[in-house]
C-alpha positions in Angstrom: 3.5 -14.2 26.6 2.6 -10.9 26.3 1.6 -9.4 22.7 4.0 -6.6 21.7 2.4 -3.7 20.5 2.5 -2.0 17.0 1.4 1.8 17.0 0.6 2.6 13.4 0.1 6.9 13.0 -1.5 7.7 9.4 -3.4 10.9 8.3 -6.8 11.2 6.6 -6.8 10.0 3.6 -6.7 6.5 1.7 -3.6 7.2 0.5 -2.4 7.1 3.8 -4.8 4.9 5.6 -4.7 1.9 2.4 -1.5 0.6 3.8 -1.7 1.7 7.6 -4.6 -0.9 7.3 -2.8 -3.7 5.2 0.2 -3.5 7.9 -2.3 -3.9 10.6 -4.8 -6.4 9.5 -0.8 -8.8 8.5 0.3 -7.7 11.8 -2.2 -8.9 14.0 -2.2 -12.6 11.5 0.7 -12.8 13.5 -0.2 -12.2 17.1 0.2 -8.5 17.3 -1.7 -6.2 19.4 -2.2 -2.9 17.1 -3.3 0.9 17.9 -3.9 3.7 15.1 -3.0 6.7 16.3 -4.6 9.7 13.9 -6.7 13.0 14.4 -10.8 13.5 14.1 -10.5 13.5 10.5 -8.6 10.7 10.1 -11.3 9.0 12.0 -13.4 8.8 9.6 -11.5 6.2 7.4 -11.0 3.2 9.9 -14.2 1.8 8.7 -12.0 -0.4 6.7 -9.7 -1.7 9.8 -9.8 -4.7 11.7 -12.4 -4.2 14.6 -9.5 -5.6 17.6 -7.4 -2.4 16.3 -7.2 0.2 19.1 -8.3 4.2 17.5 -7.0 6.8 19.6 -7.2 10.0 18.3 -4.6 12.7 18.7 -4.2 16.3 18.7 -3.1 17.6 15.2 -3.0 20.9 13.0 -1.9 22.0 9.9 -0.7 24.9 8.9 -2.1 25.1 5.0 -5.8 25.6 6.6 -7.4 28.3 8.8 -6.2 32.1 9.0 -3.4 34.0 11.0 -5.2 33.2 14.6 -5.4 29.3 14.3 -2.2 29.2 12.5 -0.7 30.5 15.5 -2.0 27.9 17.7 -0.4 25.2 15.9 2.9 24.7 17.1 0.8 24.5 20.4 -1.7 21.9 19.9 1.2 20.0 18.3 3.6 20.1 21.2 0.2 19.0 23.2 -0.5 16.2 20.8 3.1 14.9 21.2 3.0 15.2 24.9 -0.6 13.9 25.3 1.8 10.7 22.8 3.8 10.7 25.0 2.4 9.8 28.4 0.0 7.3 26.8 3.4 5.4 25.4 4.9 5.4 28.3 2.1 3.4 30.2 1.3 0.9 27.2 4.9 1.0 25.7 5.0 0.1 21.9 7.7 -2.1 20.3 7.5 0.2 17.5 5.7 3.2 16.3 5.7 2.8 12.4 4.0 6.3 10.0 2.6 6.3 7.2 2.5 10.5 6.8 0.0 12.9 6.8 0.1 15.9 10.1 -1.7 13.6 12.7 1.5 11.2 12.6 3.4 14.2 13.9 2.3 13.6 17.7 3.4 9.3 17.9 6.4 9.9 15.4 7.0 12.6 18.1 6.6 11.2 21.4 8.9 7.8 19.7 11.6 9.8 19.0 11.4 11.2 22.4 11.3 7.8 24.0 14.0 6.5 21.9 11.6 4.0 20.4 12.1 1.8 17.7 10.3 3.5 14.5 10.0 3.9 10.6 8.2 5.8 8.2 6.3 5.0 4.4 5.9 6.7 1.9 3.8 6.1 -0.8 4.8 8.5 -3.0 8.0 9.6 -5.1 8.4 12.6 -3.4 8.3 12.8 0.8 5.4 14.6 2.1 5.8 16.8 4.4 5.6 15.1 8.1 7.9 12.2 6.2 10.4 14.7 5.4 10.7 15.9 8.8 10.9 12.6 10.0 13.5 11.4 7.7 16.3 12.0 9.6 14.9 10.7 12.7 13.8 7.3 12.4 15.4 3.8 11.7 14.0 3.2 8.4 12.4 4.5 5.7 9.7 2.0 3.2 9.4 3.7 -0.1 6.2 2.7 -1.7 7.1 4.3 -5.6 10.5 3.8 -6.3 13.2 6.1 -7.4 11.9 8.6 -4.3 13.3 11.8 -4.0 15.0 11.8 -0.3 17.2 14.3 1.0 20.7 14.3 1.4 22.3 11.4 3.7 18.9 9.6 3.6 18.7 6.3 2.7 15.2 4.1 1.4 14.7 1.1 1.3 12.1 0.0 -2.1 9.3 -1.9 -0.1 6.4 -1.1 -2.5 2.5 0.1 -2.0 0.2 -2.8 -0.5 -2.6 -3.5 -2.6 -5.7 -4.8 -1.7 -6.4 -8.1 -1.7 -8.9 -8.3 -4.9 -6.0 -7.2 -6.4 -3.9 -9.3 -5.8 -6.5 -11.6 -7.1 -5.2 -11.0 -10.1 -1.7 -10.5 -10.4 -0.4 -11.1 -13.5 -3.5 -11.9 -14.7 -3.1 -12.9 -18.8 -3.0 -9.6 -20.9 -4.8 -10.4 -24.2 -3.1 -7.7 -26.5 -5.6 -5.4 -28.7 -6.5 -7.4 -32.0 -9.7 -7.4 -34.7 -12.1 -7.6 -31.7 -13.8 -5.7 -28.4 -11.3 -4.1 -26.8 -11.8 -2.3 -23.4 -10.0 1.4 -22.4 -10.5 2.2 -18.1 -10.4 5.5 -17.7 -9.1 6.8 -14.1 -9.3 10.3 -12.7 -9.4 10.6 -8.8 -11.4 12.2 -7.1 -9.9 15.8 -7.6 -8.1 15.2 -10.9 -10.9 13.3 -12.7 -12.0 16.8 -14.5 -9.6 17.1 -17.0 -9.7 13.4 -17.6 -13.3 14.1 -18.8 -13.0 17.3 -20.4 -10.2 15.3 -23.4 -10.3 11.3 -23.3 -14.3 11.4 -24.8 -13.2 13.5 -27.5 -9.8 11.7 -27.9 -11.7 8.0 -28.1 -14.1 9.7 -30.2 -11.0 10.6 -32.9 -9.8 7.1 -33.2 -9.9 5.8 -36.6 -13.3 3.9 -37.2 -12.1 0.3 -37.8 -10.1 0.6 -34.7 -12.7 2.4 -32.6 -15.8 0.2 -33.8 -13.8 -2.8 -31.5 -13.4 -0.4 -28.4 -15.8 -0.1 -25.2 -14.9 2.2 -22.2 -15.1 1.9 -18.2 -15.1 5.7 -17.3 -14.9 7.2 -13.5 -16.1 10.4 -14.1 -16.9 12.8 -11.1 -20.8 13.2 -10.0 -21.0 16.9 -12.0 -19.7 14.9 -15.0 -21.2 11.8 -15.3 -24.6 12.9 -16.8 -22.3 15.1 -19.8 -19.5 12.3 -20.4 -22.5 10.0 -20.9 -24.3 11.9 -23.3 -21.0 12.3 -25.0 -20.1 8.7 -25.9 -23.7 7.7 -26.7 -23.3 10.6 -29.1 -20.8 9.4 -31.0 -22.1 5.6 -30.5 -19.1 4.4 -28.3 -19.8 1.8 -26.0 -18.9 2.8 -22.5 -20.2 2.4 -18.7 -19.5 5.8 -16.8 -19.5 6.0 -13.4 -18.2 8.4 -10.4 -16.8 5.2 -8.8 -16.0 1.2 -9.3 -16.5 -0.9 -7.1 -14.7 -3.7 -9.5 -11.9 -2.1 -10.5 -9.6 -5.0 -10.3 -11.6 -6.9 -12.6 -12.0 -4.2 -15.0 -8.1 -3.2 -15.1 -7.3 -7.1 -15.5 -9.9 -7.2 -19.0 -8.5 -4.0 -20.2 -6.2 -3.3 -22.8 -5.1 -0.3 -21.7 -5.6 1.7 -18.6 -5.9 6.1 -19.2 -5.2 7.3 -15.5 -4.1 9.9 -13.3 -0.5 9.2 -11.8 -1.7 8.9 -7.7 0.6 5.8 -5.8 -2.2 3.4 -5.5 -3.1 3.4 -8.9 0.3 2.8 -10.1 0.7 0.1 -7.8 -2.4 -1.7 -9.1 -1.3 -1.1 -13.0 1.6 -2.8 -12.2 1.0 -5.7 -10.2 -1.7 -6.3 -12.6 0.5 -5.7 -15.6 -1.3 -3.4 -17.7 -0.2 -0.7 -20.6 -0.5 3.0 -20.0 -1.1 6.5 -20.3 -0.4 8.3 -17.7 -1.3 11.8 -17.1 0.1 13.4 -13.4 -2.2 15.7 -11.4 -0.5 18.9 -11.9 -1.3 20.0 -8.5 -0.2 17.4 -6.6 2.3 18.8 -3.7 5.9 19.1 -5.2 4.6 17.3 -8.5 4.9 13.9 -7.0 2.6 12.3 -9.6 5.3 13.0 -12.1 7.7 11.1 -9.7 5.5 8.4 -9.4 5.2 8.0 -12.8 8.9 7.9 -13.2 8.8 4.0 -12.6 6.5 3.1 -15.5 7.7 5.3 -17.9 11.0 4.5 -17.9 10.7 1.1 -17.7 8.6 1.8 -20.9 5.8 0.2 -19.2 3.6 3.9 -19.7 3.2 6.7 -21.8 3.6 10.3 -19.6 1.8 13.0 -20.7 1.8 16.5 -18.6 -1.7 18.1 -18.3 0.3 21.2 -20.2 0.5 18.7 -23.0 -2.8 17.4 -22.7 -5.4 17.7 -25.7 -7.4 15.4 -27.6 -4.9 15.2 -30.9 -2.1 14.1 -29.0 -3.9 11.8 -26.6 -6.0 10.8 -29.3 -2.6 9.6 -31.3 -0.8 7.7 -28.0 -4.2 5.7 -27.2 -3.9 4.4 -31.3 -0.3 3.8 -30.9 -1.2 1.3 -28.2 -4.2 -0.3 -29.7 -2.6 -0.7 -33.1 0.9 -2.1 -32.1 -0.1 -5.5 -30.7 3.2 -6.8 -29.8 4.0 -3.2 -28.5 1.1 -3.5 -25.7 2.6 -6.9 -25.0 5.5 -5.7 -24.0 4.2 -2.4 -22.2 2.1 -5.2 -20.2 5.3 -7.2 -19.2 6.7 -4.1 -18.7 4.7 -3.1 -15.8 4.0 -6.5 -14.3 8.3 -6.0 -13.5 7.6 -3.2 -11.7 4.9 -4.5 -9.5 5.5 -5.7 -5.9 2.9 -7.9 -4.9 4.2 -8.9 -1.2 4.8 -5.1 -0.5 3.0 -5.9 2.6 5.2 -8.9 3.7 8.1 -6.6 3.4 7.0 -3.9 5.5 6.0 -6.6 8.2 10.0 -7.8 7.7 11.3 -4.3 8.4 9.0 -3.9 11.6 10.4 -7.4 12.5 13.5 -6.7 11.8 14.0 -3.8 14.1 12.1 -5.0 16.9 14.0 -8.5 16.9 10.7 -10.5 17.0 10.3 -12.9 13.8 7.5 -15.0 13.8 
C-alpha cells in the first residue's frame, strides 16, 4: 500500500520547529511518509528530526526585515514560493499539509489551499501569529497549543496542547515535595532574549529573603553568556547556593526537584511547568508580538497554578515578597503544584496525530 504523505511547514525557530518535529517523529511510528517544508533559515533547526523526513526548502520573506527595496520584493518571492508549492504537490500529492506558523509556512499553507487539500494549523501561543492568522479562515482546523487563544471572529479552536519532549514527559506528575525546614531549590528561566531582566532582579530578590528561609534555598539560574560571569559573582556574594548557566541541558530533572520555578511566560515553558506540576512566577516578555506571553500565562494564573507579574511591575521588593509567599505557605505550593499538573496535556501530541487522522480518514 502506498504511504500517504504528511507535509509539515514550520518557520525557524523552536517554538515552531519543537512540535513540527514531535508530529513527525509520531507520524512516521505509524507508517507515514513526512516532508518539512520551511526556508534557509529554518534549515538550520532540523538537526533534531527524524533522518527519513524529506527538507525542502521554500521561498519565503518577511516584511519586518530589510529596507524599502527588499520589502518590495516580497509579495513576489511569496507568490513564487507558493507556486514553486504548488507544482511540487501536485506531482507528490500530500494527504495533508498541516502548519505550525512562522513566514516560510506561507508557500505549503498556500499551494494547499489552492489544491483544495486537506490542512490545519497550530499554534503554540495564546495569541495567532501572524501567518496563523491569515490562515485561520482557510483551513479545516485549528490546534491551539495554550488555551484560552485569542482567535478572530467566526473561528473556532480546538485545545490540543504543546508536545513536550519526551524527558519531559519522563516526569509527568512527578511527586512535588512542598518547601519545608530543609534545601529547597528555585529554577530560574529567562529565554534567550528575555533572560536579561530575569538577571538584573531575581539575585537581588533571592538575596532579600528572610535568612532562616533563605539559608534552606539553592538556585538553578539560565542566565545569558554576558551575564553569567556577574550573576555568579552575585550569589557567591551573598553566600547563596546556586549553579548559573546560559543553558541546561537537564531541565526536566531540575523543574521536577524544584520548589518553585521563576520563568519567562514563552509556550514551551508553560507547557513543561504544567505537565510537570510545578508552582510559579511568571513574568511575560514584554516584547513578545501582541503580548502573547501574557496570554499564555492566562492558563496558570487563573487556575491559580502561577503568580503573574508584568516586567512594568517587576522589582526586587515585590518579587522578593511573591517568591516568600510561596516558600513559606507549604500547603499553598501544594496546591499551586496540583494546580498546574490540571492544566498540563501530556498526549498533546496523540491529539494532533487524531486531528490529522481525523481529516484525512486514515486511523491506524
Amino acid at each position: 500500500m502506498t504511504q500517504k504523505l504528511l507535509v509539515i511547514a514550520a518557520g525557524g525557530t523552536g517554538g515552531h520547529m519543537f512540535p513540527a518535529q514531535a508530529l513527525a517523529e509520531a507520524m512516521l511510528r505509524r507508517g507515514w511518509r513526512v516532508k518539512l517544508s520551511t526556508d534557509a533559515r529554518g534549515a538550520r533547526y532540523t538537526g533534531g528530526f527524524p533522518h527519513v523526513v524529506e527538507i525542502e526548502q521554500v521561498s519565503s520573506a518577511t516584511f519586518s526585515r530589510g529596507g524599502a527595496l527588499v520589502k518590495l520584493g516580497v509579495p513576489f518571492k511569496v507568490l513564487g514560493g507558493i507556486l514553486g508549492a504548488t507544482r511540487r504537490m501536485r506531482r507528490d500529492r500530500p494527504a495533508i499539509v498541516v502548519g505550525f506558523g512562522g513566514y516560510p509556512t506561507i508557500p505549503a499553507l498556500g499551494a494547499a489551499t489552492l489544491l483544495r487539500l486537506p490542512r490545519m494549523i497550530h499554534e503554540q501561543n495564546g495569541v495567532l501569529g501572524r501567518v496563523n492568522r491569515i490562515f485561520s479562515k482557510r483551513v479545516n482546523k485549528i490546534a491551539c497549543g495554550t488555551w484560552p487563544t485569542t482567535l478572530p471572529d467566526g473561528v473556532a479552536g480546538l485545545h490540543t496542547g504543546n508536545p513536550v519532549r519526551s524527558a519531559i514527559l519522563e516526569r509527568a506528575g512527578a511527586g512535588y515535595i512542598a518547601p519545608g525546614d530543609y534545601p529547597m531549590s528555585i529554577l530560574v528561566m529567562g529565554g534567550s532574549q528575555g533572560a536579561r531582566a530575569l538577571s538584573d532582579n531575581v539575585p537581588a530578590a533571592i538575596a532579600a529573603l528572610p535568612p532562616d528561609l533563605l539559608r534552606h534555598v539553592s538556585v538553578s539560574h539560565q542566565a545569558r553568556d554576558e551575564d553569567q560571569a556577574r550573576v555568579t559573582e552575585f550569589y557567591d556574594a551573598h553566600g547563596i547556593r546556586a549553579d548559573v548557566q546560559p543553558f541546561f541541558t537537564d531541565v526536566p530533572r531540575r523543574m521536577s526537584e524544584a520548589q518553585l520555578v521563576i520563568s519567562r511566560a514563552g509556550a514551551g515553558s508553560i507547557s513543561d511547568i504544567s505537565v510537570i506540576g510545578r508552582p510559579s512566577i511568571l513574568i511575560p516578555y514584554p516584547h513578545a508580538t501582541e503580548d502573547h506571553q501574557s496570554a499564555n500565562a492566562r492558563g496558570l494564573v487563573d487556575a491559580d497554578a502561577a503568580i503573574l507579574i508584568p516586567e512594568s511591575q517587576l522589582d526586587v521588593a515585590t518579587l522578593s515578597a511573591q517568591i516568600a509567599a510561596v516558600l513559606q505557605n507549604p500547603e499553598g505550593a501544594r496546591q499551586m503544584a496540583r494546580a498546574a499538573l490540571s492544566q498540563g496535556i501530556p498526549d498533546a501530541t496523540d491529539r494532533l496525530v487524531a486531528l490529522v487522522e481525523e481529516l484525512t480518514g486514515h486511523v491506524t
